[in-house]
C-alpha positions in Angstrom: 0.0 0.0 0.0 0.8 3.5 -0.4 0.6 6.7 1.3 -2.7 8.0 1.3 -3.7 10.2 -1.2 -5.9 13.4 -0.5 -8.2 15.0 -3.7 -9.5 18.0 -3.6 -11.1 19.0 -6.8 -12.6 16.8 -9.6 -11.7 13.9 -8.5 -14.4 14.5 -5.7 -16.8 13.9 -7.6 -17.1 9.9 -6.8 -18.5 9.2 -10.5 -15.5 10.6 -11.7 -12.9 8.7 -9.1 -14.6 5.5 -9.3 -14.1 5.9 -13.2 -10.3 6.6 -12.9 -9.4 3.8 -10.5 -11.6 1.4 -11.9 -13.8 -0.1 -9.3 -17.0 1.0 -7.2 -17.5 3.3 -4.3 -18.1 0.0 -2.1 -14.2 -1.1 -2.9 -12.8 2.7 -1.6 -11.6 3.2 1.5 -12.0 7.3 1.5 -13.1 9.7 4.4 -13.7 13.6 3.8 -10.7 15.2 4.6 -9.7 19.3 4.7 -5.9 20.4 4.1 -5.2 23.7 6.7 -3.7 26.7 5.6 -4.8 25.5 1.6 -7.5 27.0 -0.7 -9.1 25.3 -3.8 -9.2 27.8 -6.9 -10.6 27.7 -10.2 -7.2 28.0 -12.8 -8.0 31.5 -14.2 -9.2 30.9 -18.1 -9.9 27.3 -17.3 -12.8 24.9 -15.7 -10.8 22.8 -13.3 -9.2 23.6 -9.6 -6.1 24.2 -8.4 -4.6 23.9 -4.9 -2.4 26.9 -3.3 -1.4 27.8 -0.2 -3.5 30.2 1.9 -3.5 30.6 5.5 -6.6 32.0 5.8 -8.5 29.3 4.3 -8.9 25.1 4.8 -9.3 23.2 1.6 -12.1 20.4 1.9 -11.2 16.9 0.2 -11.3 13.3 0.5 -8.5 11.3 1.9 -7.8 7.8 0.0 -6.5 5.0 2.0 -5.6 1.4 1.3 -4.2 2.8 -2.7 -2.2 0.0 -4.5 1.2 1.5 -6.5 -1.6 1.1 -9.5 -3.8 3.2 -8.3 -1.7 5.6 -7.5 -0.6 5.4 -11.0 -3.7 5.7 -12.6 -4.4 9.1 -10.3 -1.2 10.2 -11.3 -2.0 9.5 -15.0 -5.0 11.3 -15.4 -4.0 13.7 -13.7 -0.9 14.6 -15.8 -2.3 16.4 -18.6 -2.8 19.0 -16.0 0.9 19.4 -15.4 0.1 18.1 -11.8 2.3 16.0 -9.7 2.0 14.3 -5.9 3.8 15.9 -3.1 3.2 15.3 0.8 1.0 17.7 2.8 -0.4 17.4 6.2 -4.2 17.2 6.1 -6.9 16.3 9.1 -9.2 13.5 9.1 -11.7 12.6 11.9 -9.8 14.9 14.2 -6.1 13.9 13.5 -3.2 15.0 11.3 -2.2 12.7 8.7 0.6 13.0 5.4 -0.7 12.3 2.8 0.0 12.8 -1.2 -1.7 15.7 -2.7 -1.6 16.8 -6.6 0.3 20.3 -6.6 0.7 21.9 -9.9 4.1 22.6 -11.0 5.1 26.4 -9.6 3.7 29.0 -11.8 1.8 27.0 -14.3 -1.7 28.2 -13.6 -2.8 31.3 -12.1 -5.7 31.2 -8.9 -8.8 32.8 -10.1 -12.0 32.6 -7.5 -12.9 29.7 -4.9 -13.8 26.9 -7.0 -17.2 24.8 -6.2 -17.7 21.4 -7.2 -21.4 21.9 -6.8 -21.0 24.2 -9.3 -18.8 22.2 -11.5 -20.6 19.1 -11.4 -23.8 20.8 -12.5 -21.9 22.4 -15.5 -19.0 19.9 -16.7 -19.4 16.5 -14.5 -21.3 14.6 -17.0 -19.0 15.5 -19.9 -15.6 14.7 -17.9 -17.3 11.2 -16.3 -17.3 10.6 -20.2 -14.0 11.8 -21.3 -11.9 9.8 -17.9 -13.9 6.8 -19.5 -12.4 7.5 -22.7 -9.0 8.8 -21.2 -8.9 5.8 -19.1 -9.5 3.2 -21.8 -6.9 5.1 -24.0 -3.9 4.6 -21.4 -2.2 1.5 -22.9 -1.8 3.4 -26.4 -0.9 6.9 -24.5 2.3 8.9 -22.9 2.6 6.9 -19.8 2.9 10.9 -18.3 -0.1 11.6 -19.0 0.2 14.0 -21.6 -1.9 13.8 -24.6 -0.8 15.0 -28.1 -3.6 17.7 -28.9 -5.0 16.0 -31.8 -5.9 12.7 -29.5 -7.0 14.9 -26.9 -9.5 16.6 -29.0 -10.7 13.1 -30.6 -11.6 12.1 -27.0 -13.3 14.9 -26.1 -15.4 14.5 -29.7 -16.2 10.8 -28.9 -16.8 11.6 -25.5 -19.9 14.2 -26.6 -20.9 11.8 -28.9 -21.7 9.0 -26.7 -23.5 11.6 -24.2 -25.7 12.6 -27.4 -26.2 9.1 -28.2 -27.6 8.3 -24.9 -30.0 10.8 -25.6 -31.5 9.0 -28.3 -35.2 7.6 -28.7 -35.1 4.0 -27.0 -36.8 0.8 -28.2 -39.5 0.5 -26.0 -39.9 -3.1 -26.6 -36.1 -4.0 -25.4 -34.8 -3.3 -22.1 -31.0 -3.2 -22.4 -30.6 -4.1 -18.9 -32.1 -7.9 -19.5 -31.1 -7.8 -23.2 -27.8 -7.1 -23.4 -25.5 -9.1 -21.4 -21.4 -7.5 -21.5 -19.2 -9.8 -20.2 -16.1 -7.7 -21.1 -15.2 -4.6 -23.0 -11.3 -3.9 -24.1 -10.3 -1.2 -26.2 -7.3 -2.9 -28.3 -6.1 0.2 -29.9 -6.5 4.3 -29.4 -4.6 6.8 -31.4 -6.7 9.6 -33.7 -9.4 6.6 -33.9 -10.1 3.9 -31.2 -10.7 0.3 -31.9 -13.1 -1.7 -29.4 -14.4 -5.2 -28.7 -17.0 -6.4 -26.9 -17.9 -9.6 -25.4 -21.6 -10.1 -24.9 -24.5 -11.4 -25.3 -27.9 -9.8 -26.9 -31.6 -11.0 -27.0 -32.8 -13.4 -29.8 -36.6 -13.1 -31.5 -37.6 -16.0 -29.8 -37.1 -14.9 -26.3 -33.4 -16.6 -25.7 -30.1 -15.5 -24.8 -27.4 -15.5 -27.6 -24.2 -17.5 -26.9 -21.0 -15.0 -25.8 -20.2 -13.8 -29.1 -17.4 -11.0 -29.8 -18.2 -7.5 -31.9 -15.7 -5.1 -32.6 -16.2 -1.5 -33.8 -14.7 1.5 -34.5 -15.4 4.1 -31.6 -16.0 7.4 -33.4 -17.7 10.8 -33.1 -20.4 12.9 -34.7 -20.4 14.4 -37.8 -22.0 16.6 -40.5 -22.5 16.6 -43.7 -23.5 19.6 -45.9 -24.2 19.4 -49.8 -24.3 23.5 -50.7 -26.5 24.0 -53.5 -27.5 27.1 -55.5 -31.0 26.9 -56.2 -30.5 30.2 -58.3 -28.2 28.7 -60.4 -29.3 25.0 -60.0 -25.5 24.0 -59.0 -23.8 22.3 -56.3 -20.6 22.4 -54.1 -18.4 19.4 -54.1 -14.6 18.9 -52.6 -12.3 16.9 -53.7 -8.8 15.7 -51.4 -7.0 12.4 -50.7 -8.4 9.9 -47.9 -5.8 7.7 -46.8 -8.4 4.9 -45.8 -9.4 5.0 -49.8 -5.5 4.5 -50.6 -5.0 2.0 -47.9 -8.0 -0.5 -49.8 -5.5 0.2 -52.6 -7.7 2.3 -54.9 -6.3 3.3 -57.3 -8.4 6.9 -57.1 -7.6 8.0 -53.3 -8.5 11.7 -54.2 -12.3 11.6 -53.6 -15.2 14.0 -54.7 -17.3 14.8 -51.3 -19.9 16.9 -49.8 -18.3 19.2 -47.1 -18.1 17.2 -43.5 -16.3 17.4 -40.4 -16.7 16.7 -37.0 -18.8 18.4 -34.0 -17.0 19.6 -31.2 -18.3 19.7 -27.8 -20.7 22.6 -27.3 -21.2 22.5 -30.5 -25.3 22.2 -32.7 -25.0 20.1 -35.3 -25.9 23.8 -37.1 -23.2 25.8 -36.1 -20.8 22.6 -37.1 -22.5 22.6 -40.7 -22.1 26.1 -41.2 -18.2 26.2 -39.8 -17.7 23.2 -41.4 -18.8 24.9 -45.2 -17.1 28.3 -43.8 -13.5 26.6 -43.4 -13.7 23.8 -46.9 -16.0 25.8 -49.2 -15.4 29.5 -47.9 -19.2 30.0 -48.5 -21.3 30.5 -46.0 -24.9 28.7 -46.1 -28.2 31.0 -46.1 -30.5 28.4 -44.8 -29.4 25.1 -43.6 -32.0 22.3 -44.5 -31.9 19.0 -42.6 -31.9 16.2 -44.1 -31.8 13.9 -40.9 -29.1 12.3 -38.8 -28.3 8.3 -39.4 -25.3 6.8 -38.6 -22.7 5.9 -41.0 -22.1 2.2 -40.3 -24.2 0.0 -38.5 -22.2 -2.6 -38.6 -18.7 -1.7 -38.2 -18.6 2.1 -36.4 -20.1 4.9 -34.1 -20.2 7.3 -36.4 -23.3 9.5 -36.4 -23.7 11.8 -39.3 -26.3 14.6 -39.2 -27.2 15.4 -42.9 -27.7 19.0 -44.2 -28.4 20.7 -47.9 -27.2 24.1 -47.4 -28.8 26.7 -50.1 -26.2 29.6 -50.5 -24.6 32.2 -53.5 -22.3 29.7 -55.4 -21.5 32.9 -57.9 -18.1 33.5 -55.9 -16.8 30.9 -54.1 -13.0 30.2 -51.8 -12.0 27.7 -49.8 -9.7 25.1 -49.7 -9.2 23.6 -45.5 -7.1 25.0 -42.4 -3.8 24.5 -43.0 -3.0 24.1 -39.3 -5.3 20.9 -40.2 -3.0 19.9 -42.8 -6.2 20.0 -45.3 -5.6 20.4 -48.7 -8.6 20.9 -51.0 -9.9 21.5 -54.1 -13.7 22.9 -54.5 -16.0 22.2 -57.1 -19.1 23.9 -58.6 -21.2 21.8 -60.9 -24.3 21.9 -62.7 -26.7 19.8 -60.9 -28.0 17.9 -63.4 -24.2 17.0 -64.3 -23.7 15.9 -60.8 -26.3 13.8 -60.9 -25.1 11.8 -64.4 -22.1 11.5 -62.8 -23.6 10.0 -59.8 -26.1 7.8 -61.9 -22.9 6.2 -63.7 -21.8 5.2 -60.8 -18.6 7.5 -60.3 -19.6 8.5 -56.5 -17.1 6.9 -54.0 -18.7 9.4 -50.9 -21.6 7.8 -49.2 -22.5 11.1 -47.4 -22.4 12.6 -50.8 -24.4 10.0 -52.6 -27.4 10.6 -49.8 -27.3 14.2 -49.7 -27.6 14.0 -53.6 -30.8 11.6 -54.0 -32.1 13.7 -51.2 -31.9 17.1 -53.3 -32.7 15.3 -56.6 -36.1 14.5 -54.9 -36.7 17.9 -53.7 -34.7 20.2 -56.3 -37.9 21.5 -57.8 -39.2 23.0 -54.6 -36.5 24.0 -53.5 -35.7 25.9 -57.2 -39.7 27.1 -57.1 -39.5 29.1 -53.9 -39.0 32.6 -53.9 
């Protein structure tokens, strides 16, 4: 065992510790805890604490007892991206003084800003960062043993993260109850990077009423997404990129530089809207009068998590710019075509895009409306 460990910010939010060490309340020894002469501070221009010395204040915590070297290694992990590291402090528990191992930040990293409340905090951000230690957590075999995630990985967990809280807000199938239906005898992520690879051992309800045997399912855990055919009812053209997808060069086509409707990801915060039109902003340099929905679906049933939310976006295709952020390394070219063009070349069977193929069909089916309106 080592030294006890006392938390005083996030991590006292149990959802959040139990997530990070990997077992249930009921396997925690923990007691609350305050460390004298200490205050607990939100980092100025940030949403998580800090601790600093203050001798006019105690800072409340929790004190952690009977830690194994691994869970103090999985403490120190997620806490790393932080810049945070263990030193010993004196803090009093049930009327005694006891060291134990507190998470200082490294001298002048952050700045103090006001007391910080984890009422407060868990009302705003608790759900959201349950989600993303889940995802940091799983990620740690394929991660900086430190810690310290490369921005672009970090930003892909956050994505997935808000994905799988919109997901859970999704219509349920009121004749299933996933609780009796689906039976997980183990989950493993085998690989995290940009993307993360998953499996799943379980079981799932039959038609007739029976269990299934253990069967494994693997999938790719991704994020949300839109996707946003611009179209120029005016005109009666369309809005199409073109730039190289590795995954279409890995299946060694011979054509990895693919004609697409304008997608990207959501970030957290972030409408599906305000994605669409950023989205079109940034690839097309054009930005969309009137965004019409098309409807969300995801991309892949059977093999990711990808959910796409669909969009036709009517806008002045007279002048267009684009071309992708170069701090993105994007690289693309932009396309206006006459519709009925585009949609020869899709009828022949030269679409590769998916999204681009539904968004398409969609406006072939309602191009007439859309051209008739004032």
């Amino acid at each position: 065992m080592t030294a006890p460990v006392f938390v005083y910010g996030t991590l006292r939010h149990i959802a959040l510790l139990c997530v990070v060490l990997g077992r249930p309340k009921s396997q925690l020894t923990l007691s609350q805890a305050t460390a004298p002469d200490h205050r607990v501070s939100r980092v100025a221009g940030h949403d998580f604490p800090m601790i600093h010395g203050d001798p006019s204040a105690e800072a409340p915590g929790l004190l952690l007892e009977e830690l194994t070297q691994a869970d103090c290694d999985a403490l120190s992990y997620y806490e790393g991206n932080f810049g945070y590291e263990l030193r010993m402090l004196p803090v009093d528990v049930n009327g005694k003084r006891v060291d134990a191992q507190v998470f200082f930040p490294d001298p002048g990293l952050w700045i103090p800003a006001e007391p910080w409340s984890l009422e407060v905090w868990a009302e705003a951000h608790g759900r959201f960062t349950v989600e993303l230690a889940h995802e940091k957590m799983q990620s740690r075999p394929f991660m900086p043993e430190n810690g310290v995630l490369h921005p672009p990985f970090e930003m892909m967990m956050r994505q997935r993260a808000n994905a799988r809280l919109s997901a859970a807000q999704r219509s349920e199938q009121p004749e299933r109850d996933l609780t009796r239906d689906v039976i997980v005898h183990k989950q493993t992520r085998k690989y995290a990077g940009f993307f993360a690879y998953d499996e799943l051992d379980l079981q799932f309800r039959r038609y007739d009423g029976s269990l299934s045997p253990v069967v494994q399912r693997g999938y790719l855990a991704h994020t949300e997404a839109v996707v946003v055919l611009v179209y120029d009812p005016l005109r009666d053209t369309v809005l199409v990129v073109e730039q190289f997808r590795a995954p279409v060069y890995g299946a060694r086509d011979p054509s990895p530089w693919v004609w697409e409707a304008v997608a990207g990801l959501i970030d957290p915060g972030e409408t599906p809207e305000e994605a669409a039109r950023r989205e079109t902003e940034e690839e097309a340099g054009v930005t969309p009068t009137e965004l019409l929905p098309i409807g969300p679906a995801y991309s892949s049933t059977g093999s990711m998590t990808e959910y796409l939310h669909y969009f036709v976006g009517l806008a002045d295709l007279s002048d267009i710019g684009g071309g992708g952020l170069e701090e993105e390394d994007e690289d693309i070219r932009v396309g206006v075509w006459p519709f009925p063009e585009a949609l020869d070349w899709v009828d022949a069977g030269h679409c590769k895009d998916a999204p681009l193929l539904v968004t398409m069909l969609w406006l072939a089916r309602h191009r007439d409306r859309l051209r008739a309106e004032p």
